[in-house]
N, C-alpha and C positions, 0 to 999 in steps of 0.2 A: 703707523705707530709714531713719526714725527710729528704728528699734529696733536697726538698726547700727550705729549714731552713739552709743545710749547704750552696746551693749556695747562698742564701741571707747573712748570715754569712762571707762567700767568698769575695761578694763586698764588703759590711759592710768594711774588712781586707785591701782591694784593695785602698778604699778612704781611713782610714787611714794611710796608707802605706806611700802612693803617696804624702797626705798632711803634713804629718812628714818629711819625704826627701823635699818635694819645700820650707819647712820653713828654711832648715839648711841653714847658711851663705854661707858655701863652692860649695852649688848647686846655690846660688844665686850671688856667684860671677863666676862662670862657664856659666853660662845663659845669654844669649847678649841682655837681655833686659833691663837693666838699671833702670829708674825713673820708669818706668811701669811694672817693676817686681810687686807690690803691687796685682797691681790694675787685672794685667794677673793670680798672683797667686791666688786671689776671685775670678777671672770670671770663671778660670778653677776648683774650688773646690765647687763651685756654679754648675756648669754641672755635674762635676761628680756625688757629693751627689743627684742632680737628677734625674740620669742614676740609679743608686744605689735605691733610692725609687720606681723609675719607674721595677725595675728590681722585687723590694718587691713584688710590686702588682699586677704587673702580675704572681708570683707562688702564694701569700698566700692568695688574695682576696675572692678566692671561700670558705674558709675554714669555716665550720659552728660558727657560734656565740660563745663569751664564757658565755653564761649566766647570765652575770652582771645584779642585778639587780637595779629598776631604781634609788634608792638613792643613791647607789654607782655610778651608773652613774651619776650623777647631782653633785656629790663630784666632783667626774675625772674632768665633766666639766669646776669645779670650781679652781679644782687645776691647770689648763689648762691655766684658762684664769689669774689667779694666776703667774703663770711662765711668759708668755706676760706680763704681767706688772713688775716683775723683771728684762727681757730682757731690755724694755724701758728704766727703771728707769738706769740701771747700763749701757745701751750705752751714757746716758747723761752724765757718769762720764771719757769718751772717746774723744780726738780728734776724729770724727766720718772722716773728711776726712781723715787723716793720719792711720786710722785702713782701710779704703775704697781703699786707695790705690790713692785719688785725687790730696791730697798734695802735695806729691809725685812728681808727672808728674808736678807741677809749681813750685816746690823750692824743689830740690834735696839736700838737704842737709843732713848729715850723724844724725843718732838720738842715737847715742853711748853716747853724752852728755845728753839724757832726764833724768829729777830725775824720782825716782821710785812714783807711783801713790799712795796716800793711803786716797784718797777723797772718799766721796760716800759712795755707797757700798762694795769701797775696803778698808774700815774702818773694817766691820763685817764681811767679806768672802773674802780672795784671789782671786776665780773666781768666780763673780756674777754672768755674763753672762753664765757660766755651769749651775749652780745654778737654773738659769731660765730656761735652755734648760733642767737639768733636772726634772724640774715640769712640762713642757709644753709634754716628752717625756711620764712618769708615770703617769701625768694627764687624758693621750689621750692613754691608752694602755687598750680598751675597744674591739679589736677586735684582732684575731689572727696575722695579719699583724702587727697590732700597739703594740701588745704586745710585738712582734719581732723587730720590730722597737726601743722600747725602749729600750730591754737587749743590742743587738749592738748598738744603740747609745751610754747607759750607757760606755760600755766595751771602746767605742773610746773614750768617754771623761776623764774617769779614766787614762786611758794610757797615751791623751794628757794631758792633767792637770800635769802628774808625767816629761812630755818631756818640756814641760810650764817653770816647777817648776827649772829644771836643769839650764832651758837656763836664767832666770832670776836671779838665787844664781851666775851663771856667771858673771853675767853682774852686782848685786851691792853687791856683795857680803854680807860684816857682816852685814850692811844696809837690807838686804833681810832676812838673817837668822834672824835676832831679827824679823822684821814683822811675818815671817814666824811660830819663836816660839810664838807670839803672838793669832796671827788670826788665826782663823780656813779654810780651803780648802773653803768648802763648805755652810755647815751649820753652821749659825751664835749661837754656842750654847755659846762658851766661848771669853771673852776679846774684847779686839778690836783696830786699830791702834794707836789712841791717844784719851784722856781722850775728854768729848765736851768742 
């Protein structure tokens, strides 16, 4: 079973690899896809992450139970369905077509000018939508696969979060560092973007 774990591990590595490099500018302006780079960069990181689960389940799905018992599962479930609703809530604070990739393909227009977001839940956390992905990943990590599932999730989001973090102090600079010393990554323990 530890040679499952590394090849699952492996893809785990492979999508964020792959989704790290299609996000850099320089591959995106190499790439002859123009307005539909967006929308091509989700559909193919949509496949892969499924190729990648689909990869999980088939080595780790046979692997016996961890024993959880049922309050702790009834918690998990809860933290589960917990994270799905931070998901929701913090895509409402998003251009939903301009994060999808739709915008895009009808008005190509450069978004170097967009101000930095700090609505929402990007008031109390920098990345909600982690946030939610990771309560949805440690809420549902009830089985060997899913437990494996969450550590590599974990591990890509930490990583992209830090590749996140870099390309946005880029892009607004001192504007970013004050938010930044402000709000917290993740968990909304301290501060927050502006007072209500």
């Amino acid at each position: 079973m530890v040679l499952e774990h590394i090849f699952y591990g492996l893809a785990w590595a492979s999508f964020g690899l792959l989704h790290s490099v299609l996000a850099a500018d320089s591959v995106k302006e190499r790439l002859p896809l123009g307005r539909y780079y967006r929308l091509s960069y989700n559909g193919f990181a949509l496949l892969h992450i499924g190729v990648v689960w689909w990869l999980g389940r088939q080595w780790l799905v046979g692997a016996p139970p961890l024993g959880i018992p049922p309050v702790a599962s009834l918690i998990g479930d809860g933290v589960t369905v917990l994270g799905i609703v931070v998901i929701a809530i913090a895509l409402l604070g998003y251009d939903r077509g301009r994060f999808l990739g739709t915008t895009q393909i009808r008005s190509p227009e450069d978004d170097a000018d967009e101000e930095l977001k700090t609505a929402g839940l990007l008031r109390y956390v920098r990345h909600p939508l982690y946030s939610g992905v990771f309560l949805v990943l440690w809420g549902h990590a009830q089985t060997e696969f899913s437990l494996a599932t969450a550590v590599w999730g974990s591990i890509y989001l930490l990583i992209g979060a830090m590749y996140e973090e870099r390309r946005l102090a880029d892009r607004y600079g001192e504007a970013y560092a004050a938010y930044r010393e402000r709000v917290p990554a993740f968990i909304p323990w301290r501060g927050r973007a502006r007072p209500d």
